[in-house]
Backbone bond lengths (Angstrom), bond angles and torsions (degrees), N, CA, C in turn:
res aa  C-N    CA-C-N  psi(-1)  N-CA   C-N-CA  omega(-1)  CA-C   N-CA-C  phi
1 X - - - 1.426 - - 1.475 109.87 -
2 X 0.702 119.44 142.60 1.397 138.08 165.22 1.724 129.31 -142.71
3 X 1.229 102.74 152.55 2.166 112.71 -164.39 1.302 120.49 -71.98
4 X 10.064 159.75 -9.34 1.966 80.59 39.16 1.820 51.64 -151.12
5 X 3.575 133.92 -117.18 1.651 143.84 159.96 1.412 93.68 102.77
6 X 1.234 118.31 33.19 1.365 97.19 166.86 1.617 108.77 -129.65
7 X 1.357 105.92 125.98 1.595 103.85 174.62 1.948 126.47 -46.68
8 X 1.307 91.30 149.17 1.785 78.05 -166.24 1.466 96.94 -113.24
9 X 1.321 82.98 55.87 1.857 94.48 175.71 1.394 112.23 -111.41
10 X 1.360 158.18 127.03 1.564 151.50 170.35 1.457 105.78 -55.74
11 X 1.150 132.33 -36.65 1.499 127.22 -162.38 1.378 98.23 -96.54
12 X 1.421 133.25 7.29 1.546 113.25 -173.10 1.967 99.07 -127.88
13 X 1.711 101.98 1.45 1.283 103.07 -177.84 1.865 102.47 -76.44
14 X 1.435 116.03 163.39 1.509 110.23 -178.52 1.315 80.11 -103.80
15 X 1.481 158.84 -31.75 1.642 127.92 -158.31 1.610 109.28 -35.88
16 X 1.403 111.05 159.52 1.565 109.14 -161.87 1.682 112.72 -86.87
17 X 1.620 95.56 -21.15 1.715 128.77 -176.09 1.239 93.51 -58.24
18 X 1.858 126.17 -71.90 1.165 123.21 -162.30 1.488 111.33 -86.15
19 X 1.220 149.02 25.57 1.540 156.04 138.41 1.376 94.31 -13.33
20 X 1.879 98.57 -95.85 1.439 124.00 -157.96 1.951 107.96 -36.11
21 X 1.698 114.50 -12.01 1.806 91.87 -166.99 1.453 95.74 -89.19
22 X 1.259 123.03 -19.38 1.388 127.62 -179.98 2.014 126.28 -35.54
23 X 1.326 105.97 77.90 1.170 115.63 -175.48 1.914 100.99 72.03
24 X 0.827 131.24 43.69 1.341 133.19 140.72 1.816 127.21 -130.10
25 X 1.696 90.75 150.14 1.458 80.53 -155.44 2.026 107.68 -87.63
26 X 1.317 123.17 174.12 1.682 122.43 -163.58 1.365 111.33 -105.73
27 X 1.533 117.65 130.97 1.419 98.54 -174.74 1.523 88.41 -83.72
28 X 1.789 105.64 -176.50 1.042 126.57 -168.03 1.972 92.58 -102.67
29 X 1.295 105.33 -26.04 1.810 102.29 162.94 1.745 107.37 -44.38
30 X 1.675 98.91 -74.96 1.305 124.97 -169.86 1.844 111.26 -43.18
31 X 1.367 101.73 -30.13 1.528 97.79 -174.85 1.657 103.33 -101.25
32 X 1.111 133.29 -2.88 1.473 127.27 145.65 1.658 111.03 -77.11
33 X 1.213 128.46 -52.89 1.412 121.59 174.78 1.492 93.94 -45.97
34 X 1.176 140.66 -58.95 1.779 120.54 -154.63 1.539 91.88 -79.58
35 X 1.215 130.44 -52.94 2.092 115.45 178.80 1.166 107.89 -25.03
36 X 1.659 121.50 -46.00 0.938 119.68 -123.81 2.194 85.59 -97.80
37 X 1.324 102.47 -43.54 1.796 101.23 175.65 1.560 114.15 -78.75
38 X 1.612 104.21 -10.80 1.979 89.10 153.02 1.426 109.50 -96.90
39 X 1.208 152.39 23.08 1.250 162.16 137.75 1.717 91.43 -47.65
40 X 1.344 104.01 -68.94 1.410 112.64 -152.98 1.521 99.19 -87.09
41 X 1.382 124.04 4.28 1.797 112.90 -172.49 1.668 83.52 -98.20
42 X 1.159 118.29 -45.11 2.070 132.20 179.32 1.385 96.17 -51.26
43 X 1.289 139.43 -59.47 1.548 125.03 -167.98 1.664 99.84 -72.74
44 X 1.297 120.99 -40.20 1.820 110.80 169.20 1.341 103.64 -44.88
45 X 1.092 119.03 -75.89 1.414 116.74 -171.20 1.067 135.60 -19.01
46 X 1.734 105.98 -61.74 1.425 138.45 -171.47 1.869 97.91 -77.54
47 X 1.517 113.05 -11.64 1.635 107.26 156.16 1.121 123.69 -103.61
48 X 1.768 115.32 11.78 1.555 125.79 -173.41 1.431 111.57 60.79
49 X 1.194 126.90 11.13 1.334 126.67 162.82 1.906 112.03 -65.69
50 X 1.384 113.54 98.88 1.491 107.72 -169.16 1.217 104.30 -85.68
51 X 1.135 146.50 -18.84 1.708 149.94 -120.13 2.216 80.98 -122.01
52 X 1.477 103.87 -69.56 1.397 101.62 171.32 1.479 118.80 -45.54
53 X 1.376 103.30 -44.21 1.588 106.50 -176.49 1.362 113.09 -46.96
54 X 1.544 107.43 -70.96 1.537 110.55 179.78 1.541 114.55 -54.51
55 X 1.393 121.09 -31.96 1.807 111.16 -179.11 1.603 102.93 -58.36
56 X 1.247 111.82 -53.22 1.819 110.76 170.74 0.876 127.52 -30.28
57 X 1.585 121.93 -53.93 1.102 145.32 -157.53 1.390 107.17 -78.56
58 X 1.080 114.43 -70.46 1.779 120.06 149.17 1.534 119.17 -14.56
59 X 0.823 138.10 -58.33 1.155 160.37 -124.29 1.517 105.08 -120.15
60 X 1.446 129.55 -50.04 1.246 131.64 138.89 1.283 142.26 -47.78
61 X 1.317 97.63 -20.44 1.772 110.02 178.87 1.189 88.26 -93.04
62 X 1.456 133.43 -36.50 1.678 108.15 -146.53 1.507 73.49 -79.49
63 X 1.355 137.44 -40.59 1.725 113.74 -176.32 1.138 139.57 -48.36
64 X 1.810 99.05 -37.50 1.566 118.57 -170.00 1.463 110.42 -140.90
65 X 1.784 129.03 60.08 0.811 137.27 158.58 1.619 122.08 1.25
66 X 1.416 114.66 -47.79 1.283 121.64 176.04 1.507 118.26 -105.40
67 X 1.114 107.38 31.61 1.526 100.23 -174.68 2.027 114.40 -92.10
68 X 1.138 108.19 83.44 1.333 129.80 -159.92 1.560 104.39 -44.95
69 X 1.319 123.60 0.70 1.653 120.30 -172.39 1.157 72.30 -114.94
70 X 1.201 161.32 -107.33 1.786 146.77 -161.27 0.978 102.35 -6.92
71 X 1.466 110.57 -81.56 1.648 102.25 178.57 1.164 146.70 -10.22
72 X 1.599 99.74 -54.36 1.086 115.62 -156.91 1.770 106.56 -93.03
73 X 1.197 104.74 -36.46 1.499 109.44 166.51 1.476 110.10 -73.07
74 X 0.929 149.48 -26.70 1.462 148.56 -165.68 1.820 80.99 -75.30
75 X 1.309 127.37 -75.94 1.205 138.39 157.58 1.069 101.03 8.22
76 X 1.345 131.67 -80.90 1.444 146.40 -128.68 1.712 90.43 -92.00
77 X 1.532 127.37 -49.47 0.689 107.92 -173.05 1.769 136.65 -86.05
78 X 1.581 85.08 -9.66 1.762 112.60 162.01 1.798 100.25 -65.88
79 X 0.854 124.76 -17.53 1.556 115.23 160.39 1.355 150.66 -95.28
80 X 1.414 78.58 -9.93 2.041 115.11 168.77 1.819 88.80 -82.03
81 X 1.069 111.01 -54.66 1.685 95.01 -176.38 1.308 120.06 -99.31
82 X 1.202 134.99 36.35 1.768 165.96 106.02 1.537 89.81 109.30
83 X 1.059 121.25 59.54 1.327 141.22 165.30 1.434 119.06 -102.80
84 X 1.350 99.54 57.05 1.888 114.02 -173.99 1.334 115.55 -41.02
85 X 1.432 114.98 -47.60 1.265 116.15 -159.18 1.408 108.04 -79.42
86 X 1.578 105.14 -60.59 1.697 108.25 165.43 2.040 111.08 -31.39
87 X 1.516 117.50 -49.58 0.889 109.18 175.98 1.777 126.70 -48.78
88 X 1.370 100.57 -54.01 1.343 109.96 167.55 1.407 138.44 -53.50
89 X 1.562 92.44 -27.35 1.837 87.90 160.77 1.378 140.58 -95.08
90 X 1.780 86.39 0.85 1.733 90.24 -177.49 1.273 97.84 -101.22
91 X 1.519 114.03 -23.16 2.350 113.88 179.79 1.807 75.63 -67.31
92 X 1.464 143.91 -54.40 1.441 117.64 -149.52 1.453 107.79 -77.77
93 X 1.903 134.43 -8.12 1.204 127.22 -173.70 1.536 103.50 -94.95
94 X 1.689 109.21 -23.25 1.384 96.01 167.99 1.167 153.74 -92.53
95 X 2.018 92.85 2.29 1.743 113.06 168.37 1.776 99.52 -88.59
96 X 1.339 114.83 -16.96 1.938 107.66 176.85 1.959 98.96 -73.20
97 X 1.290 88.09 -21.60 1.998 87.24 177.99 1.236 117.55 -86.26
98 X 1.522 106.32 -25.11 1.632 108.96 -178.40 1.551 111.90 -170.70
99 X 1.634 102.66 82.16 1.763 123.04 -152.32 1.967 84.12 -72.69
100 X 1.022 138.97 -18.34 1.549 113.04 169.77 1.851 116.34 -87.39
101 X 1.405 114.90 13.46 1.449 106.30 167.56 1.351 132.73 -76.17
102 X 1.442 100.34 91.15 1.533 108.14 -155.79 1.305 111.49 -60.12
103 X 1.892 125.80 -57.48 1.357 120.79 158.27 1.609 128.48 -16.83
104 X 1.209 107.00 -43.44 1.774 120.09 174.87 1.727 99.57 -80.77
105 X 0.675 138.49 -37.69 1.397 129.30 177.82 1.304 104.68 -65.75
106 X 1.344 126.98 -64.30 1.338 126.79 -173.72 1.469 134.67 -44.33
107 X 1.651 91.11 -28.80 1.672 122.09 176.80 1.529 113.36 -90.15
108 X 1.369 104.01 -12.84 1.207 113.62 173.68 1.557 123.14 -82.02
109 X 1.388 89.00 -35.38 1.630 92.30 169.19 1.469 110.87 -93.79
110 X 0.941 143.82 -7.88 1.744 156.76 170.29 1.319 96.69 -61.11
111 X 1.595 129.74 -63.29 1.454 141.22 158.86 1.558 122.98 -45.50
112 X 1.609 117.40 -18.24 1.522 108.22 -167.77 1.956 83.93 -103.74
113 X 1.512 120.77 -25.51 1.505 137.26 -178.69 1.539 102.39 -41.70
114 X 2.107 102.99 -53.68 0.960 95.64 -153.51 1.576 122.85 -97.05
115 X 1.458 106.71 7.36 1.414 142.33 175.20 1.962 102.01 -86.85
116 X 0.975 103.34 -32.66 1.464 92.52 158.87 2.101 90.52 100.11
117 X 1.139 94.05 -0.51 1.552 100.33 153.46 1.369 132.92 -51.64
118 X 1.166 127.17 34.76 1.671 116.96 -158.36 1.540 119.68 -58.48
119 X 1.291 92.25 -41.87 1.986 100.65 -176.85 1.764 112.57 -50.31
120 X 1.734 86.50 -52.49 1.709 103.23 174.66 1.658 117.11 -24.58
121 X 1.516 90.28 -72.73 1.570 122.20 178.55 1.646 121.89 -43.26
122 X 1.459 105.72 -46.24 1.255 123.67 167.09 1.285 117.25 -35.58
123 X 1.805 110.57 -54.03 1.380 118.11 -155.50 1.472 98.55 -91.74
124 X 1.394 118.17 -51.09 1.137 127.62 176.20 1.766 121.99 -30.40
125 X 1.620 90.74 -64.63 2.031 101.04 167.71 1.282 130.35 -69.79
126 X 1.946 98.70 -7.87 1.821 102.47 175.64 1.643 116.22 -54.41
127 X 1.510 105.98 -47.62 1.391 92.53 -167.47 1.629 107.64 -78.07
128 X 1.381 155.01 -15.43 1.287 132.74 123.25 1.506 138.85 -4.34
129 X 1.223 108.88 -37.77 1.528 130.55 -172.68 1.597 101.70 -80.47
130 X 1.345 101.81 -12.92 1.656 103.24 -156.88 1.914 116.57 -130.18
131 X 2.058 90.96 -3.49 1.295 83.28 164.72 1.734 112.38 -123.42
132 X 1.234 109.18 130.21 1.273 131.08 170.87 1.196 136.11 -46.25
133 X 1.363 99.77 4.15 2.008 119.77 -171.51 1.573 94.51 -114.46
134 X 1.371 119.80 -36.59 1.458 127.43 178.02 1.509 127.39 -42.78
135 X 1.423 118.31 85.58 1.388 133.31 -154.09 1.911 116.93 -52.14
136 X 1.138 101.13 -33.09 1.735 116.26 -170.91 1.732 89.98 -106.77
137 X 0.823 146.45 53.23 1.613 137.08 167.37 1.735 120.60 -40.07
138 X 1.290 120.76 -19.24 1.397 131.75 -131.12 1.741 92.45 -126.17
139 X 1.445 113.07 -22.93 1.562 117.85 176.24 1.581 87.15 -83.84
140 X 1.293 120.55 -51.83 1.690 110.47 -154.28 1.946 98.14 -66.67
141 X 1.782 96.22 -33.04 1.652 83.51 -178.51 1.427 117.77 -59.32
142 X 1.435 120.04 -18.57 1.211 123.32 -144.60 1.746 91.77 -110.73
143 X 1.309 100.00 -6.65 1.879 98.73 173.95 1.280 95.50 -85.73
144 X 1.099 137.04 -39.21 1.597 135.10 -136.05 1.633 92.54 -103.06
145 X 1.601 107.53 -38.72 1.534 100.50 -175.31 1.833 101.93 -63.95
146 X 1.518 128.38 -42.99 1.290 114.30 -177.16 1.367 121.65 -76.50
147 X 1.237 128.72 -16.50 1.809 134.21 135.33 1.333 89.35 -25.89
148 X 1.262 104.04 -89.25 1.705 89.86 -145.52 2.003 118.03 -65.53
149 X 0.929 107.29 -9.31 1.406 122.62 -171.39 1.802 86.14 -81.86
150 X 1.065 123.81 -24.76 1.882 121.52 -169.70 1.818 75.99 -95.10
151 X 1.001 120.92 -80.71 1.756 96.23 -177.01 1.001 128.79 -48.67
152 X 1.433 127.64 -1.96 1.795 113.02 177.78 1.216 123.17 84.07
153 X 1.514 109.88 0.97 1.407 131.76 167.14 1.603 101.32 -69.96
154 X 1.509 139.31 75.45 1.283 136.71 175.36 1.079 98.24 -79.39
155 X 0.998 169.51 -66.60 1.259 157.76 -169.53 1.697 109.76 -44.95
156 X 1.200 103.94 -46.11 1.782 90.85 -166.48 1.518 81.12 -81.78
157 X 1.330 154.36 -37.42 1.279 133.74 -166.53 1.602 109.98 -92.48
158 X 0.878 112.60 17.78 1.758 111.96 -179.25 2.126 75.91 -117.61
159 X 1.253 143.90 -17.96 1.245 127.59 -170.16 2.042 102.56 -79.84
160 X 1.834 86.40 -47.05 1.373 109.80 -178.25 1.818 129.10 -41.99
161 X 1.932 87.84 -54.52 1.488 102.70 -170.35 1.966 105.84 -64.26
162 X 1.775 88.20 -43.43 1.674 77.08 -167.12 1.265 101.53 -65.56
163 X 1.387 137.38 -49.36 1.586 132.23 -172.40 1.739 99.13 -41.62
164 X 1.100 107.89 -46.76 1.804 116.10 175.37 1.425 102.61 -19.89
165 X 2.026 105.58 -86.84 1.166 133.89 -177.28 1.831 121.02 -55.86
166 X 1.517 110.81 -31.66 1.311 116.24 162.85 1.436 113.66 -41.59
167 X 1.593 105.37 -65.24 1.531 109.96 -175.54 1.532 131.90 -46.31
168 X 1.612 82.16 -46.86 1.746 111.62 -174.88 1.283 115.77 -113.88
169 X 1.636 138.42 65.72 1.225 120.93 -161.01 1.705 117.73 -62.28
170 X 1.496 110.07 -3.32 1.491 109.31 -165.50 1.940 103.14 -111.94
171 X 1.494 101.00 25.38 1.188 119.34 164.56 1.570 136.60 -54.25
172 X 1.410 120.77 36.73 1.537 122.44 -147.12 1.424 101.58 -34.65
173 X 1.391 104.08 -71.15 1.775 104.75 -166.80 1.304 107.00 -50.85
174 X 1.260 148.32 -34.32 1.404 145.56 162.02 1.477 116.29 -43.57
175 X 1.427 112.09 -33.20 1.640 117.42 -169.28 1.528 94.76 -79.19
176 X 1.302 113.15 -43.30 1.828 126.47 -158.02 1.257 80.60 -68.92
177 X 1.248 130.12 -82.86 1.398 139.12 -161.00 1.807 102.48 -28.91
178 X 1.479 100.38 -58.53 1.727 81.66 -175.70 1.317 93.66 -91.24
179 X 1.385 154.49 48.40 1.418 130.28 144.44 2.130 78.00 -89.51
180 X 1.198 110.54 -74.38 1.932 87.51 -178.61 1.534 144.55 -25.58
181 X 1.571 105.60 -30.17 0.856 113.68 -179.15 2.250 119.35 -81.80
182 X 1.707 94.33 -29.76 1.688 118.30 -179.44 1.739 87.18 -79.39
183 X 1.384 136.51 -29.90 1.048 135.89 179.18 1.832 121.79 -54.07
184 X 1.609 86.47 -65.38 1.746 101.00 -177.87 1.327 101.57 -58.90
185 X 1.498 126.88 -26.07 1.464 115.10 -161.85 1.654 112.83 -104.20
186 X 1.093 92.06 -0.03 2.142 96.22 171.18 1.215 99.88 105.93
187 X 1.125 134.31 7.81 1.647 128.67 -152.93 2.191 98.26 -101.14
188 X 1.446 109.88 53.26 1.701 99.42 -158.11 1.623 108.29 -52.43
189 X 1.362 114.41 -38.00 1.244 108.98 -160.64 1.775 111.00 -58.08
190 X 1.877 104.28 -34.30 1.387 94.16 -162.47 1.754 94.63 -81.51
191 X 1.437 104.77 -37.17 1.452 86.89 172.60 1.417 134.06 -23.63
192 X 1.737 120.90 -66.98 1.211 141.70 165.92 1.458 108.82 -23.34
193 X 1.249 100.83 -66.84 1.612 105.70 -178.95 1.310 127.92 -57.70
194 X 1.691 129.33 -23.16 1.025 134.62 -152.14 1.753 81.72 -99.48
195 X 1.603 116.85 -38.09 1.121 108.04 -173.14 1.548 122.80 -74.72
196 X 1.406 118.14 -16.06 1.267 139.86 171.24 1.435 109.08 -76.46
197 X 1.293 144.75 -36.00 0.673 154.68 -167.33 1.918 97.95 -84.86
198 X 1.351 109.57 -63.51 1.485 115.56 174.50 1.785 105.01 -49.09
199 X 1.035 112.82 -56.16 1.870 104.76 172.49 1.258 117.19 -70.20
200 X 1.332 145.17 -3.39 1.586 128.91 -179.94 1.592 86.71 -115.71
201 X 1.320 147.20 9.23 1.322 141.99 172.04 1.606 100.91 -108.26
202 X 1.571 122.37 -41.38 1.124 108.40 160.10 1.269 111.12 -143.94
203 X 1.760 112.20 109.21 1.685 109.30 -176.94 1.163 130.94 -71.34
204 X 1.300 107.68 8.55 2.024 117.39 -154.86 2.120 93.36 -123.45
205 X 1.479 110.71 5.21 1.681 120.85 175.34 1.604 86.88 -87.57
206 X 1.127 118.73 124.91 1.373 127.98 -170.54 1.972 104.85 -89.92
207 X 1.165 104.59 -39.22 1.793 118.32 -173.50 1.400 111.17 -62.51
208 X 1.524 105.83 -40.67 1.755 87.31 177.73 1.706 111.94 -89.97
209 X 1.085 131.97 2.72 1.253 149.54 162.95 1.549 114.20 -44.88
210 X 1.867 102.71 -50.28 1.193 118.49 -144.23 1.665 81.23 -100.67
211 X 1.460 131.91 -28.34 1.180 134.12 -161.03 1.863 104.99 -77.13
212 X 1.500 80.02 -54.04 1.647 97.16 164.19 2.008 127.30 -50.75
213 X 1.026 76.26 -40.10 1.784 80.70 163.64 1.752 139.49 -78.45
214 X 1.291 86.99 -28.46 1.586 113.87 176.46 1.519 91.54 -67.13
215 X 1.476 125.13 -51.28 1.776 117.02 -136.81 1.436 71.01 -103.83
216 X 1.829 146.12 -8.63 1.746 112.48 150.19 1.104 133.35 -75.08
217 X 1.404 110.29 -28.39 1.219 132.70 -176.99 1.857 83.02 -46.67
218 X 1.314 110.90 -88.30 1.748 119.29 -161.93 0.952 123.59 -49.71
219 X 1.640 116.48 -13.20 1.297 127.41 170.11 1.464 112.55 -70.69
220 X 1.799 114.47 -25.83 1.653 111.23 -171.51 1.749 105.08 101.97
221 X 1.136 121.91 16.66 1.301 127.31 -167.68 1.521 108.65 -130.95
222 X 1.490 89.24 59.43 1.747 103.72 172.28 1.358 139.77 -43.85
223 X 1.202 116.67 -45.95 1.428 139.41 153.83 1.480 112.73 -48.12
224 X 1.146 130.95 -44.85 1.637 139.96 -167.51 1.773 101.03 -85.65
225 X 1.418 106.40 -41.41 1.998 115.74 179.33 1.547 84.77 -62.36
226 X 1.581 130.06 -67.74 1.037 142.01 -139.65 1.708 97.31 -51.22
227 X 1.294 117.24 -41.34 1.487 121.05 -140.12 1.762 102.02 -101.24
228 X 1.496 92.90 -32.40 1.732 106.50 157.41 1.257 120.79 -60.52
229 X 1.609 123.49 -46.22 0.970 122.67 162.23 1.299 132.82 -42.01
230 X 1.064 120.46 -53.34 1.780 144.55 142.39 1.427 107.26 -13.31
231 X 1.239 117.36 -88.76 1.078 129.43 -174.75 1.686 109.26 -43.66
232 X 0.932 110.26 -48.07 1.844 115.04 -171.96 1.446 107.05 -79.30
233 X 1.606 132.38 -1.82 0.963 122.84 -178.51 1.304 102.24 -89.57
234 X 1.547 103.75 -53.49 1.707 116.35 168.66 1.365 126.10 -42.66
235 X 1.028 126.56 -33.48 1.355 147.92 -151.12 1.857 83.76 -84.31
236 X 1.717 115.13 -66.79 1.185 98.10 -172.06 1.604 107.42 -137.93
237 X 1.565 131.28 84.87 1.518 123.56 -155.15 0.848 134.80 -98.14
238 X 1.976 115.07 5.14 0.844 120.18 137.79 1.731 149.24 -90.57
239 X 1.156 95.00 6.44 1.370 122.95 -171.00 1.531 107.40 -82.63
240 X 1.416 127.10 154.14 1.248 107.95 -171.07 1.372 100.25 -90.77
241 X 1.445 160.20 36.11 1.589 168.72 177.50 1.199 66.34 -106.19
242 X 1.484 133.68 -97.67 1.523 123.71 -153.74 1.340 138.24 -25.88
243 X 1.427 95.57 -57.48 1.265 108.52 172.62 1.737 117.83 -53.40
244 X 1.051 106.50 -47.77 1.480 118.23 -179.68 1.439 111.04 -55.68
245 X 1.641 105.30 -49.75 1.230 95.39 165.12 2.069 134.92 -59.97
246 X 1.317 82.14 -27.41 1.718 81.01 -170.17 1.912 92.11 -77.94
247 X 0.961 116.88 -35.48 2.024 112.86 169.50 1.503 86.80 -47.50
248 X 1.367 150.19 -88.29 0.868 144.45 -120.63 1.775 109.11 -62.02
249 X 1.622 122.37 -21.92 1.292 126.06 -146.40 1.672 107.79 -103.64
């Protein structure tokens, strides 16, 4: 989970990479040379080397303007360094290169989520929702349920999250999401649970920890906030959830 205006056309994007595809045609040299430096930008990655990553990456596009796995990782990693928008135009040049890349769609709306796009996102992850070959079903439910939970649409996101968690019961952020969502709406008990459920499925998710502690704390159950608190500091202590949590104790 995560918190979308760019044409999904290649020739109307300004990145400097995709210029050159603009009405020229690709050799079949040129589009093995770029496979061949996102081959090698994907193994940087997968060693967290970012600095190599992006020279690859570069470097493949300027070959193969449309090469939708560049794309799509350049994407991915324009979102590791919270560069939403950049993200969004390279997930939108690499579904105009290859409109069934469902992974890129999904990330596409994760990126329009976290731009504060919700409507965007909505439409974008609908058709996910609707194809039956779509391997992760339960992330896209769980995008669309916090769309609508950022509009106030509780109903369509209290429909969303549980279908989320139905699919995937070991869905943390799906569980958190609807302990927030059973939260805003008065519902404490299921809240509790959704958040209990999000910490004994994964104890090292620091947010429902901290959520979980708050709603003992107010309950009068000092000892129980106290120990949540604990847990969510550990979980992540340098992070600012952590921190907040260890103020809280």
């Amino acid at each position: 989970m995560t918190k979308t205006r760019f044409a999904a056309v290649i020739c109307g994007m300004v990145a400097l990479t995709a210029l050159a595809a603009c009405g020229a045609s690709q050799s079949s040299d040129d589009t093995a040379k770029s496979d061949f430096h996102y081959r090698l930008s994907r193994n940087y990655y997968n060693d967290r080397n970012l600095a190599m990553t992006q020279r690859e990456l570069h470097e493949s596009l300027r070959l193969d303007p449309r090469n939708f796995e560049a794309l799509h990782l350049r994407g991915f990693v324009r979102m590791g360094l919270n560069d939403q928008a950049g993200a969004v135009a390279d997930f939108r040049a690499a579904l105009a290169a290859k409109p069934d890349f469902q992974e890129c769609r999904n990330n596409l709306g994760s990126a329009l989520l976290a731009l504060g796009q919700f409507q965007q996102a909505i439409e974008v992850l609908k058709p996910l929702l609707e194809d039956p070959l779509y391997p992760t079903p339960a992330f896209a439910q769980g995008n669309v349920g916090w769309a609508y939970y950022e509009l106030k649409d509780f109903e369509s996101a209290r429909r969303h999250l549980e279908m989320a968690v139905f699919l995937s019961p070991r869905f943390c952020v799906g569980h958190n999401n609807l302990g927030l969502l059973h939260r805003d709406t008065g519902n404490l008990r299921a809240a509790r649970e959704a958040f209990e459920k999000a910490t004994r499925t994964c104890p090292t998710f620091a947010e429902p920890w901290y959520h979980l502690g708050v709603m003992l704390q107010e309950s009068g159950d000092s000892k129980g906030a106290d120990e949540a608190f604990k847990k969510c500091a550990e979980a992540a202590p340098e992070t600012a959830m952590g921190q907040r949590c260890a103020a809280r104790r």
